[in-house]
C-alpha positions as CSV (number, residue, x, y, z in Angstrom):
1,X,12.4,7.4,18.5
2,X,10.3,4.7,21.2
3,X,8.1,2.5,19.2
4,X,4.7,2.1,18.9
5,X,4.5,-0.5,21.3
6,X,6.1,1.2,24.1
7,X,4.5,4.1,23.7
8,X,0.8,3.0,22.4
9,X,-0.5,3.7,19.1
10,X,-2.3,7.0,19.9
11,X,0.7,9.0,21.9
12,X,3.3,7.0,18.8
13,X,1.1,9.1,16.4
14,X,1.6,12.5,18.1
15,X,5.1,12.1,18.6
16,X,5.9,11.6,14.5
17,X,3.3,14.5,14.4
18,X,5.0,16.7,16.3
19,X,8.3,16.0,15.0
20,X,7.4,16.7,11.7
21,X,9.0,20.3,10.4
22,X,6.6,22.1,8.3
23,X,2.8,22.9,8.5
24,X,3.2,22.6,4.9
25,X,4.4,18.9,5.6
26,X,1.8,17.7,7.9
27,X,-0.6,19.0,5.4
28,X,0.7,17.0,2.4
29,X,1.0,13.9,4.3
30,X,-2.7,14.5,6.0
31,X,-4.1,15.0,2.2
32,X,-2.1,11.2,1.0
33,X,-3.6,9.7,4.5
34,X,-7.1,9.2,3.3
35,X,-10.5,9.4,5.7
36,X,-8.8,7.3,8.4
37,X,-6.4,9.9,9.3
38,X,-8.9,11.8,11.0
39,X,-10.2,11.8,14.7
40,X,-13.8,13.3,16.4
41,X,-11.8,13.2,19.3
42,X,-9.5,15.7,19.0
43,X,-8.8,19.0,17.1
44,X,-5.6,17.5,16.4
45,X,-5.8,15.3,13.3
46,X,-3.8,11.6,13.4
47,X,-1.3,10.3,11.1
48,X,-0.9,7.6,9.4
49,X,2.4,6.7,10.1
50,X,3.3,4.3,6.6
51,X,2.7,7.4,4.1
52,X,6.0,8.7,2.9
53,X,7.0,12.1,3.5
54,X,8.9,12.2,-0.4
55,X,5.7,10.9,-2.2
56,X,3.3,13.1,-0.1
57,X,5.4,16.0,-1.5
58,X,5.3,15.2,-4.9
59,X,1.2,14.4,-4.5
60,X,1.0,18.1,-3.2
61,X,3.5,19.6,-5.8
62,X,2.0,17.7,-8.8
63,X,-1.3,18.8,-7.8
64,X,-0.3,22.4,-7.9
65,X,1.1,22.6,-11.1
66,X,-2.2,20.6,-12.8
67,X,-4.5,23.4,-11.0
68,X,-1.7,26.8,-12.0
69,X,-3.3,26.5,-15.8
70,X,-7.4,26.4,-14.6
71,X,-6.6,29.2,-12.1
72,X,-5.4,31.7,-14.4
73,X,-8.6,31.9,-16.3
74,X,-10.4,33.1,-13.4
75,X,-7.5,36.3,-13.4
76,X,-9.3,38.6,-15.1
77,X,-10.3,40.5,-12.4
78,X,-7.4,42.6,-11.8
79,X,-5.9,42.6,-7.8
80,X,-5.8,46.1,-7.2
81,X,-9.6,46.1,-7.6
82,X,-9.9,42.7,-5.4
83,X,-7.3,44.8,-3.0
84,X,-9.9,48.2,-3.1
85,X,-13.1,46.3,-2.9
86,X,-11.5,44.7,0.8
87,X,-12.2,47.9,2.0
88,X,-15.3,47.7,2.0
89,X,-18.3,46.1,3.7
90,X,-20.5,43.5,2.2
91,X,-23.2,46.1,3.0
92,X,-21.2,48.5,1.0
93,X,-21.5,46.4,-1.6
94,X,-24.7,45.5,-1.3
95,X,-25.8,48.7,-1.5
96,X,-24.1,50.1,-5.0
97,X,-25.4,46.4,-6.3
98,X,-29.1,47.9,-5.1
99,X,-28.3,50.8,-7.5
100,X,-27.1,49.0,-10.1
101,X,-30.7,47.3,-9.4
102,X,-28.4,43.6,-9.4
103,X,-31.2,40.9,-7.8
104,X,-31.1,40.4,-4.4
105,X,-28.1,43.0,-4.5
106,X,-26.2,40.1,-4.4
107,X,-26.4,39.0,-0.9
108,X,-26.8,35.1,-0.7
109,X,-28.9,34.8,2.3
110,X,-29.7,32.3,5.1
111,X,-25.9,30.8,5.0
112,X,-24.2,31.0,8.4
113,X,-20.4,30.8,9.2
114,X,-19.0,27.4,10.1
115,X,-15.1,28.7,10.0
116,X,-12.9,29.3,11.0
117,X,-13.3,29.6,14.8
118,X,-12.5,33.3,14.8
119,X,-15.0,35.3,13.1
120,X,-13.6,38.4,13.1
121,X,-10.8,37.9,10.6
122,X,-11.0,40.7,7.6
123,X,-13.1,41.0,4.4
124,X,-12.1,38.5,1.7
125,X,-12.6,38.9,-1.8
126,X,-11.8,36.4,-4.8
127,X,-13.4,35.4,-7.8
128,X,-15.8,32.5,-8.0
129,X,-15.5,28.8,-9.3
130,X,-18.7,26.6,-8.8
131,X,-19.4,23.1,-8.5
132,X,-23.1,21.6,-9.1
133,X,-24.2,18.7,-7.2
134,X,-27.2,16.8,-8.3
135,X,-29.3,14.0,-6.2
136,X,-28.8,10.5,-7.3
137,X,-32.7,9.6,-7.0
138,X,-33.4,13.0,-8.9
139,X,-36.5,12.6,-11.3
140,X,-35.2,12.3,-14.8
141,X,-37.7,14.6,-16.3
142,X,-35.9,17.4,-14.3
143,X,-32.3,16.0,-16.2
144,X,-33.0,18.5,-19.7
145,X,-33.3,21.4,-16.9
146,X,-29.5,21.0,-15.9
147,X,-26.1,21.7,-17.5
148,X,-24.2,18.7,-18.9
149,X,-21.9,17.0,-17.1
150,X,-18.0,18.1,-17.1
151,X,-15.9,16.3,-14.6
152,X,-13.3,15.1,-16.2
153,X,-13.4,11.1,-15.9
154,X,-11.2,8.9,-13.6
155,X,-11.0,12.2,-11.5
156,X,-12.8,13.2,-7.8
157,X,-14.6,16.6,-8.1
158,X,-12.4,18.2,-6.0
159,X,-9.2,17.4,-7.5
160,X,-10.5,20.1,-9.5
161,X,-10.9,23.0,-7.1
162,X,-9.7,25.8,-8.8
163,X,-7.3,27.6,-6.8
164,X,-7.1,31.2,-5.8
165,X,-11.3,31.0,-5.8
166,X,-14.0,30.9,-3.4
167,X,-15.8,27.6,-4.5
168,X,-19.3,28.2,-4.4
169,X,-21.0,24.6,-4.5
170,X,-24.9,23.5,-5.1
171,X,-27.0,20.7,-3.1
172,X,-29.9,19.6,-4.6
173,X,-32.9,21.2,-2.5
174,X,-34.4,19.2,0.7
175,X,-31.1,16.9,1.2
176,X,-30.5,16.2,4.6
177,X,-27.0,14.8,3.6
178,X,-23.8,17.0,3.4
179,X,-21.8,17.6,0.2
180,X,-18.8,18.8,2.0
181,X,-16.5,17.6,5.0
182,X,-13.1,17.9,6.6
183,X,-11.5,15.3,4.0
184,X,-12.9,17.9,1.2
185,X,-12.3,21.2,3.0
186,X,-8.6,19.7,3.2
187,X,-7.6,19.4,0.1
188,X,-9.4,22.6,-0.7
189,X,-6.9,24.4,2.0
190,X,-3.8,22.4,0.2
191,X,-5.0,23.4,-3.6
192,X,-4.6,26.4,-2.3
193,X,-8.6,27.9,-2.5
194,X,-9.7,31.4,-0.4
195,X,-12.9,30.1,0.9
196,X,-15.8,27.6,0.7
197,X,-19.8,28.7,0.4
198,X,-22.0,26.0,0.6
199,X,-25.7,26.0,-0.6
200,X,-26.2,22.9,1.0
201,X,-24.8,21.2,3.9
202,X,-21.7,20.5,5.5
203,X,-20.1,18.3,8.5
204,X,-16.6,17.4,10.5
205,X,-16.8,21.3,11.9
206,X,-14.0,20.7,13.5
207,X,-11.9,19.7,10.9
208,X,-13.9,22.7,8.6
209,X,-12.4,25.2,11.3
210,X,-8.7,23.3,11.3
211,X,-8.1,24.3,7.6
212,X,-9.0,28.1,9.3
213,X,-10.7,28.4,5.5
214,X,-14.0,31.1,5.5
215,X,-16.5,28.3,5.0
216,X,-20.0,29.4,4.7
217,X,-23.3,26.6,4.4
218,X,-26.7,26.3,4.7
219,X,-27.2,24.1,7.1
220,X,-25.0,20.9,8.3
221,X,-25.5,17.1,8.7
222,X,-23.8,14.2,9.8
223,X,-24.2,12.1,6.8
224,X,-21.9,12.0,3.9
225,X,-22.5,13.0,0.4
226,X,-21.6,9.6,-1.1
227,X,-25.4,8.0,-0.6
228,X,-27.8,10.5,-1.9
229,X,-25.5,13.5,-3.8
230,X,-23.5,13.1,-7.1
231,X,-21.0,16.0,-8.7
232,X,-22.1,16.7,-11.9
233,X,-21.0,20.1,-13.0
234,X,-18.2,22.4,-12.7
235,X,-18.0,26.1,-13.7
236,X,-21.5,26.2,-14.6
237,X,-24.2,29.4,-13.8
238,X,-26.1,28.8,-10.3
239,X,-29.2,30.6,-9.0
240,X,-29.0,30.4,-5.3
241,X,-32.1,31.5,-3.4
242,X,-32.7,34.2,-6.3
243,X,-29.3,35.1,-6.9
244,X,-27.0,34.6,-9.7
245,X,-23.4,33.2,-9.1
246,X,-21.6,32.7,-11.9
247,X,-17.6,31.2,-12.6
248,X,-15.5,34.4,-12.2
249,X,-17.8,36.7,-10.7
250,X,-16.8,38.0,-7.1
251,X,-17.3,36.5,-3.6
252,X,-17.1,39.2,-0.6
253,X,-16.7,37.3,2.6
254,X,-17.6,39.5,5.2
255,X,-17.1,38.0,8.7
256,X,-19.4,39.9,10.4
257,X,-22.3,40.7,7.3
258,X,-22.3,38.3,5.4
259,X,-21.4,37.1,1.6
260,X,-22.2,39.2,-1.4
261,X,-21.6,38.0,-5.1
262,X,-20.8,41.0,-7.6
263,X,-20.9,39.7,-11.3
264,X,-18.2,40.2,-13.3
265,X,-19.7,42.8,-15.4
266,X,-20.3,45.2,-12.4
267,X,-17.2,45.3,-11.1
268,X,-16.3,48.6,-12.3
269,X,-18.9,49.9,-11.7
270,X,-19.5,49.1,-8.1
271,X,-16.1,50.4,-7.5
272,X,-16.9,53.9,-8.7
273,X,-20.2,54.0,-7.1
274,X,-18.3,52.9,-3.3
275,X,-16.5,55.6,-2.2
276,X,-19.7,57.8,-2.9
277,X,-22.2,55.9,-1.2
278,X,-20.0,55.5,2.0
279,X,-19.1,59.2,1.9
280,X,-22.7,60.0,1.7
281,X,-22.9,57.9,4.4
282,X,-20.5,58.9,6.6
283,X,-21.9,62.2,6.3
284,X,-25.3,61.4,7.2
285,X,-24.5,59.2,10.4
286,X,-22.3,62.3,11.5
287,X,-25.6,64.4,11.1
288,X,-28.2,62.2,12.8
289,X,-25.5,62.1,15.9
290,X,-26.1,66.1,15.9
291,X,-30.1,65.7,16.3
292,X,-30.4,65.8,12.4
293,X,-33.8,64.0,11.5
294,X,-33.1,60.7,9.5
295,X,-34.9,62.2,6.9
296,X,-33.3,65.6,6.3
297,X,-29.4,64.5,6.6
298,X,-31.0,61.7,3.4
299,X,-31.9,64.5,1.8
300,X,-29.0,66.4,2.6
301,X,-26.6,63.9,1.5
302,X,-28.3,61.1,-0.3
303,X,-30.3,63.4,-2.6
């Protein structure tokens, strides 16, 4: 291979990268590389060419096998319901949630899809693992109002992304800062997560879309999280803009609707009350595109 002084650093870089065998790979060795491997510049992220390909490997494996153990407490929701419930719009959902008179029917609302670039991938559904962010000049009479803290020390809060989950995360409200960015949507992608929702802020939306992740936010930024934003809690209860989103409930990514959070507890039940509504449905579009008044094909089919 030409070295780095032939060639120049930049085109040295994309030569290793190229060269390099697996997506799975380039991956492992982007997650050992640290902030620096990254470029605005390009979709393309850089190398950094003295990380070795063995201990990247091991970094990734390792980190696997610490997560398999958190992951499987969030099984309890078996997969041919997840499987049944992709069916399904997150209107759909919302709408037996309205029945089941769940608050808000569980639609978070205001967030807007950042990735991936393609919107119109399928519904996603997989249980929920939060993390709580708190603001570093927060007033301390607000401290007895929040959970106690949980990260485990000498680790960074998202070493301990649980895979298999749609980590739902929580800025402190009026932050103009972001809490996640392409370092942390990376490792999320590696560890092996189904999607990210943000009630907060997020940057680097190019490297957000890269990991091709469904990452949903509030809003975005340009700052990090480091200066104002602290991790305090994991798998805790949130209330975001009304709703509750609990560790283990259900996140229903729906590209084109929207995300709807069914707790636990409902499951079953919004999984007999589907295939109703929508036939009820189905019924009454079919009428209203004979002439049918609105309100007669209701009463004809919604009772």
């Amino acid at each position: 291979m030409a070295s780095p002084r032939l060639l120049g650093r930049s085109a040295y870089r994309e030569l290793v990268w190229a060269a390099l065998p697996t997506a799975t790979l380039r991956a492992s060795l982007l997650c050992a590389a640290g902030p620096r491997a990254y470029t605005t510049h390009s979709t393309q992220p850089r190398l950094t060419l003295s990380n070795n390909r063995a201990a990247a490997l091991s970094v990734t494996k390792t980190g696997r096998a610490h997560h398999r153990a958190m992951s499987s407490s969030f099984s309890t929701i078996p997969a041919q319901a997840i499987s049944e419930l992709e069916k399904y719009t997150a209107c759909d959902v919302s709408d037996a949630l309205l029945k089941l008179k769940v608050p808000g029917a569980g639609f978070i609302a205001d967030l807007t899809q950042y990735s991936p670039r393609n919107k119109q991938e399928r519904v996603v559904v997989a249980p929920v693992s939060t993390v709580l962010f708190t603001a570093k000049d927060e007033d301390p009479t607000t401290a007895s109002t929040r959970p106690a803290p949980n990260f485990p020390k000498d680790t960074h809060w998202v070493d301990n992304a649980v895979p298999g989950t749609f980590a739902v995360m929580q800025q402190a409200a009026g932050q103009t800062n972001a809490i996640c960015g392409g370092i942390m949507a990376l490792r999320m992608q590696v560890l092996g997560l189904k999607g990210i929702i943000v009630a907060g802020r997020v940057r680097d939306l190019i490297e957000l879309q890269s990991t091709e992740l469904p990452i949903w936010a509030l809003g975005t930024s340009t700052v990090g999280s480091g200066g104002s934003s602290t991790p305090w809690a994991r798998e805790v209860p949130l209330t975001i803009n009304g709703v509750r989103v609990a560790p283990g409930d259900l996140a229903v990514h729906d590209p084109v609707n929207g995300v709807v959070v069914i707790p636990q507890d409902k499951v079953t039940q919004v999984l007999e009350l589907l295939p109703k509504l929508t036939s009820a449905d189905d019924k009454a579009k079919a009428d209203v595109a004979l002439g049918v008044s609105v309100k007669e094909a209701f009463q004809r089919h919604r009772g």
